[in-house]
NULOGU-270345 format. One line per 8 residues: number of its first residue (from 0); for each residue x negated, y negated, z negated of C-alpha. Coordinates in Angstrom, 2 decimals, always signed. Each point is the difference from the previous one (the first is absolute). Example, Ala and Ser with C-alpha at 12.3 -4.5 7.8 and 13.67 -1.06 7.14 Angstrom:
# residues 2
0 = -12.30,+4.50,-7.80; -1.37,-3.44,+0.66
END
This chain:
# residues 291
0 = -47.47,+4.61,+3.39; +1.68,+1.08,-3.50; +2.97,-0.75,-1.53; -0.37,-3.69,-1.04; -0.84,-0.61,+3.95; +3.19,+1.18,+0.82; +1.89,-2.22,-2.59; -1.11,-2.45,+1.42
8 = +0.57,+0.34,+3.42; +3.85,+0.96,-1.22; +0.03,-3.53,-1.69; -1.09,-1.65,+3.29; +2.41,+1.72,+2.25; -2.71,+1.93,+2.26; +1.97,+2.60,+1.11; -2.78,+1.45,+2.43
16 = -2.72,+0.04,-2.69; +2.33,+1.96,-2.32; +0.62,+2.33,+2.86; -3.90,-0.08,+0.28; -1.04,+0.93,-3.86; +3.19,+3.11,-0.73; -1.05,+1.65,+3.32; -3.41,+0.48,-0.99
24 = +1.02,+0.29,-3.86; +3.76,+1.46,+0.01; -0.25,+0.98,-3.89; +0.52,-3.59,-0.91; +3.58,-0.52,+1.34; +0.83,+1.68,-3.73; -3.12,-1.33,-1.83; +1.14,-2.11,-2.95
32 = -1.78,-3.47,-0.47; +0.90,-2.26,-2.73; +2.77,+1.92,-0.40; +1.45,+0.42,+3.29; -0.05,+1.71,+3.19; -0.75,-1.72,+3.73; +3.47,+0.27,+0.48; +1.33,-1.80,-3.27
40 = -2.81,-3.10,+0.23; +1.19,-0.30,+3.75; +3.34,-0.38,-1.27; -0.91,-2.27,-2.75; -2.11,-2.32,+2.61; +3.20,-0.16,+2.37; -1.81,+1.77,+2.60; +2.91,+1.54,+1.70
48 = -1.95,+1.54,+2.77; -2.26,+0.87,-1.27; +2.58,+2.14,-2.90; +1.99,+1.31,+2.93; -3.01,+1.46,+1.56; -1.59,+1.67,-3.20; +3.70,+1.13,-0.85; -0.54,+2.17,+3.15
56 = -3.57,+0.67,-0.51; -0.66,+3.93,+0.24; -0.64,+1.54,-3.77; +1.64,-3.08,-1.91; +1.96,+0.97,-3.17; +3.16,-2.40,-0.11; +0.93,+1.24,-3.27; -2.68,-1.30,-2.33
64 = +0.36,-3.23,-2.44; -2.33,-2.82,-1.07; -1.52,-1.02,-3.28; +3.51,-1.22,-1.02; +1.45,+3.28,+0.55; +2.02,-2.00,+3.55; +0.95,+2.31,+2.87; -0.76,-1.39,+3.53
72 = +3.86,-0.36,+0.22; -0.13,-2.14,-2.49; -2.82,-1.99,+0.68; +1.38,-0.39,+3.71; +3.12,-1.22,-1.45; -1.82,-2.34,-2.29; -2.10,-2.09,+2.83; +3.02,+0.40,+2.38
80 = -1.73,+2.50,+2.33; +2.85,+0.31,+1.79; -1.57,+2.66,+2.91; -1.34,+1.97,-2.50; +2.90,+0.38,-2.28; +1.87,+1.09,+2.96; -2.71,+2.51,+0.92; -0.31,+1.35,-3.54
88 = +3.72,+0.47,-0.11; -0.06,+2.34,+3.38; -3.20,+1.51,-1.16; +0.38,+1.05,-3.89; +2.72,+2.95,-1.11; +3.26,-1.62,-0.22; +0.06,+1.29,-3.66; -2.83,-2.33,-0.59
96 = +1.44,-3.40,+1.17; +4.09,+0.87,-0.69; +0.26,+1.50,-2.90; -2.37,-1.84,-2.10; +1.11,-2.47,-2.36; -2.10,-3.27,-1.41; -0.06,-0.83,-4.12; +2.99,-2.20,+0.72
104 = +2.39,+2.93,+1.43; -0.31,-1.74,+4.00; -1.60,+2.40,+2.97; -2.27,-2.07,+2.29; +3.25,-0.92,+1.91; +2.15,-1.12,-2.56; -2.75,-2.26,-1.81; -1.05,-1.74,+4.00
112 = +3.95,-1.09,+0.32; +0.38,-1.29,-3.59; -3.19,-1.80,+0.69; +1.75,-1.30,+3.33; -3.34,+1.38,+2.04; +1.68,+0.76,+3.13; -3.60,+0.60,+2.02; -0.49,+3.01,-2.72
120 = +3.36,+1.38,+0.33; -0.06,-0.31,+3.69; -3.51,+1.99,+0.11; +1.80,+2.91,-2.47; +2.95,+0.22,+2.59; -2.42,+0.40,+2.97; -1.59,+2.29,-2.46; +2.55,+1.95,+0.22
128 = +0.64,-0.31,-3.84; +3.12,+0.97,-1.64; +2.80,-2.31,-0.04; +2.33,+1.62,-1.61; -1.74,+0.25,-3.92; +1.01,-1.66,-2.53; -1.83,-1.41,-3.01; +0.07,+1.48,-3.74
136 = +2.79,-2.09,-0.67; +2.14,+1.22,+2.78; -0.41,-2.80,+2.17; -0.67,+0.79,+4.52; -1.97,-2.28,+2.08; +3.16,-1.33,+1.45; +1.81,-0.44,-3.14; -2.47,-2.54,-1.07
144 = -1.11,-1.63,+3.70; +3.66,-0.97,-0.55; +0.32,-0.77,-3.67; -2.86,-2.28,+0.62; +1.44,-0.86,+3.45; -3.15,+0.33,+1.79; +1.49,+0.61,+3.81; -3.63,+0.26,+1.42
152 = -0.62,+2.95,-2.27; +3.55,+0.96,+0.58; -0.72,+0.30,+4.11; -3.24,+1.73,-0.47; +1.36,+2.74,-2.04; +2.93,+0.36,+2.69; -2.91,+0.89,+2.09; -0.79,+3.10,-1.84
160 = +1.08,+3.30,+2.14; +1.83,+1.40,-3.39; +1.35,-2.60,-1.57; +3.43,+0.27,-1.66; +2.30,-2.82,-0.59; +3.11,+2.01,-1.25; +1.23,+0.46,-3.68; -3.22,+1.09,-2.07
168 = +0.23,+2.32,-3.10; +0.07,-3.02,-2.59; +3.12,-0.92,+2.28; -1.43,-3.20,+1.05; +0.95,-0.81,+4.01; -1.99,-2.65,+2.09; +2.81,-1.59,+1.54; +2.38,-0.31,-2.48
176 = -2.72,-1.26,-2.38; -0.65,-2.71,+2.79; +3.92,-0.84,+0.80; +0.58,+0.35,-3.65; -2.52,-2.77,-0.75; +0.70,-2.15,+3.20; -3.35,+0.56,+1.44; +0.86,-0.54,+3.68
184 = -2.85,+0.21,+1.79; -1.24,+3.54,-1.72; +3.61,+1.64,+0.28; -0.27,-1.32,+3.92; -3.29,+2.03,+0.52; +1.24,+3.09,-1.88; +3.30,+0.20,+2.15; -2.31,-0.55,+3.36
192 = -1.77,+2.90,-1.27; +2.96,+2.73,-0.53; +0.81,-0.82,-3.54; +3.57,+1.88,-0.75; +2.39,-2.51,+0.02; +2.98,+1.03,-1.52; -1.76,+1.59,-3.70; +1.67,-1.11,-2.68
200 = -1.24,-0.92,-3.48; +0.94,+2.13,-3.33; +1.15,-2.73,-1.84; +3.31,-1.46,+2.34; -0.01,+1.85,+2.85; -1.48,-3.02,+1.86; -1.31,+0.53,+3.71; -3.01,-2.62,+1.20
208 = +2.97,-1.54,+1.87; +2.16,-0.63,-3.16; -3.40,-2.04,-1.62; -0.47,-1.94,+2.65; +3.54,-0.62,+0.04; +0.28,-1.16,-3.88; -3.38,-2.03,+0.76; +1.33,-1.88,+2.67
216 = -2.74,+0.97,+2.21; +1.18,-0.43,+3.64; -2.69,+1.15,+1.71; -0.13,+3.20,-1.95; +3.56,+0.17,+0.82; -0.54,-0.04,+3.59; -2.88,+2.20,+0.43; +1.49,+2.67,-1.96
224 = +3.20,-0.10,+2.23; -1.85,+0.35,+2.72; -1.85,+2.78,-1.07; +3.32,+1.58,-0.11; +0.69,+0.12,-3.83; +3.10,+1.81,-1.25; +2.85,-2.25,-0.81; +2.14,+2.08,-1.46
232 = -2.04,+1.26,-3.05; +1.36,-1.58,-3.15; -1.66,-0.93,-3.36; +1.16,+1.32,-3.88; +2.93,-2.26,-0.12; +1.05,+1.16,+3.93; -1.27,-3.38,+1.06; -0.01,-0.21,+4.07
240 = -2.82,-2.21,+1.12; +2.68,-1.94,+1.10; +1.12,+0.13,-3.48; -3.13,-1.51,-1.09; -0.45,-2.60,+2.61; +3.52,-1.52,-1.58; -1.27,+0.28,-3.20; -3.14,-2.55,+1.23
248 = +1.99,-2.10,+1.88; -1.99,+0.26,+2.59; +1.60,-0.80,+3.15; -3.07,+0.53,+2.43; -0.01,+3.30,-1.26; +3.30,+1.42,-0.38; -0.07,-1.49,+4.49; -2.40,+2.61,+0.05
256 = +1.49,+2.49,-1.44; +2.89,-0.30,+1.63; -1.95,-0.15,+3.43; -0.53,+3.47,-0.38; +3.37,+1.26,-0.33; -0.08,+1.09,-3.57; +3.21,+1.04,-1.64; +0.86,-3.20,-2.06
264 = +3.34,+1.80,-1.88; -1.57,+2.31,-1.97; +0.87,+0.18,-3.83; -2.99,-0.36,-2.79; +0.43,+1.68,-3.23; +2.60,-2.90,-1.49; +2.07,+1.04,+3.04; -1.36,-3.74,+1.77
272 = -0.17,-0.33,+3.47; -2.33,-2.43,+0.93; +2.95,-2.48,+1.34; +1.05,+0.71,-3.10; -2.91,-1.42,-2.05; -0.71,-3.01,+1.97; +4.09,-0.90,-0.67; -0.80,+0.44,-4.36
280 = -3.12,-2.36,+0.89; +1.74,-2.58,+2.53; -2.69,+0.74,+2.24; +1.59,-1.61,+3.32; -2.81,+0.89,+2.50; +0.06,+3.14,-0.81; +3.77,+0.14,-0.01; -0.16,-1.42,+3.59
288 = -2.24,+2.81,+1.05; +1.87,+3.08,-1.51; +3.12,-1.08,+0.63
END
């Protein structure tokens, strides 16, 4: 039995005759043929048993590359060797798989969500991969699972043990990207899992409450008053969310609101209560419900 033997048995899926040829020959699991290892043609034949098992044979070195200078990482993530990835992720320095960066400025994580491959980024999170790095261009994982509203992705990195979904350091915040853009179904998951729902935004002082408000999005509405948002914090202009939900003319949601016992005679900047605005616009509905 040589090297070609065990090839071949790799390429046919006999597990048992692999065992068979690297027990009595155990300096082949690193022996190059063609230009790659047992390992990396197991891979490259889809033989993800067989990989799993030689990823745990005794004396194999995960950290060599084929003839086209591809790490098993990369070859893994290439034929969607989903157990393997996940294995190489626990197994290699974290160095290795977090902090490197592809020619295009993505890690291994960042590039999987872009390319929507939720079966890769699910095996990094089980890998125990780092969530929380951002591409060369400043971008995190959940930054762009949202931008490119992917909620699958967006649920598996939720999974992650450390994942953070506050106010990064290029200022960008999950949930007021999602209110901000009306994407209901993403905010939804990110307030389920703990997102701060009272942040505001640096440009008006806007809470996720005040977007959903000026996007006439009910159910955003609701949930976030349930959740217990604050109804008393007030935008650049001093605009109540009761303010706002005059300024829409939207009845459903100034009911809400007023549900909730919120103080509907506060003064904006312009010295306006919100009576006082929905008088100027001859709003009558909301007249009838401040009054």
């Amino acid at each position: 039995m040589d090297q070609s033997d065990l090839f071949q048995n790799i390429k046919n899926g006999n597990i048992e005759k692999c065992r068979e040829i690297l027990s009595s020959q155990p300096n082949l699991i690193n022996k190059y043929f063609y230009g790659v290892t047992p390992l990396m043609y197991s891979i490259e034949c889809e033989q993800e048993e067989i990989a799993f098992e030689l990823c745990q044979t005794s004396g194999v070195d995960l950290s060599l590359k084929d003839n086209l200078d591809s790490t098993l990482l990369e070859k893994s993530i290439e034929y969607k060797m989903f157990k393997i990835i996940e294995y190489l992720c626990q197994n290699f320095k974290k160095s290795v798989v977090n902090d490197y960066y592809l020619e295009n400025g993505e890690t291994y994580l960042t590039s999987a969500i872009k390319s929507g491959e939720n079966q890769t980024v699910k095996a990094f999170v089980n890998g125990k991969i780092d969530v929380n790095k951002p591409n060369k261009s400043n971008q995190y994982p959940i930054q762009l699972a949202i931008k490119f509203n992917k909620i699958s992705i967006l649920k598996e990195l939720l999974k992650a043990d450390n994942v953070y979904i506050g106010t990064f350091d290029n200022g960008y915040n999950p949930l007021l990207d999602a209110c901000e853009n009306d994407m209901t179904d993403i905010a939804l998951v990110l307030i389920e899992n703990g997102a701060d729902i009272n942040i505001c935004d640096q440009d008006q002082n806007w809470t996720p409450l005040m977007h959903a408000i000026c996007n006439n999005n009910e159910i955003l509405v609701s949930k976030l008053l349930e959740n217990g948002c604050d109804l008393a914090m007030v935008d650049f202009n001093r605009n109540t969310p009761v303010h706002l939900a005059v300024l829409t003319e939207n009845e459903y949601i100034l009911r809400l609101l007023l549900k909730y016992n919120v103080n509907k005679n506060l003064e904006n900047s312009e010295n306006l209560t919100p009576l006082q605005i929905a008088q100027l616009n001859d709003d009558e509905n909301s007249i009838r419900l401040l009054s």
